[in-house]
N, C-alpha and C positions, 0 to 999 in steps of 0.2 A: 394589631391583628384582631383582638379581641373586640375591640370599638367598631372592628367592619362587621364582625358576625353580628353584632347588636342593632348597627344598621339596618342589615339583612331584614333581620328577624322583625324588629319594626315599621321597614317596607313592605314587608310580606305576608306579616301575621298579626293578628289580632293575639293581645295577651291570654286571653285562655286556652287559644290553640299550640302554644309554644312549651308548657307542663314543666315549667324552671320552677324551682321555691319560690314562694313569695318573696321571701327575703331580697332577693338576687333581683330580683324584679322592680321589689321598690326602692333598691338602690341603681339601680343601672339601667332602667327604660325610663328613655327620657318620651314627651310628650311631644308630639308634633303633628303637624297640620300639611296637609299636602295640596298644594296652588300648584294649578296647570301643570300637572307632573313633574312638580320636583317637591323636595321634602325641604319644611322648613321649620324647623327645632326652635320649640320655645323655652 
C-alpha cells in the first residue's frame, strides 16, 4: 500500500511540492523517467 502512495506522489509531484523529511525521501523516492505516458523506474 505504501509503495502505491509513493507511486502516486511521484507521478504527480515534484519532490519539493510533497514537504516529507528528506530523509524519507532519500530513502524511498525512487528516480524515474516518464516515455509516452507510462512511468519507468530506474
Amino acid at each position: 500500500m505504501l509503495d502505491t502512495g509513493w507511486s502516486l506522489f511521484q507521478q504527480y509531484f515534484e519532490k519539493y511540492e510533497i514537504g516529507i523529511k528528506k530523509q524519507l525521501m532519500d530513502k524511498y523516492w525512487k528516480e524515474s523517467k516518464v516515455l509516452e505516458g507510462s512511468v519507468v523506474e530506474e
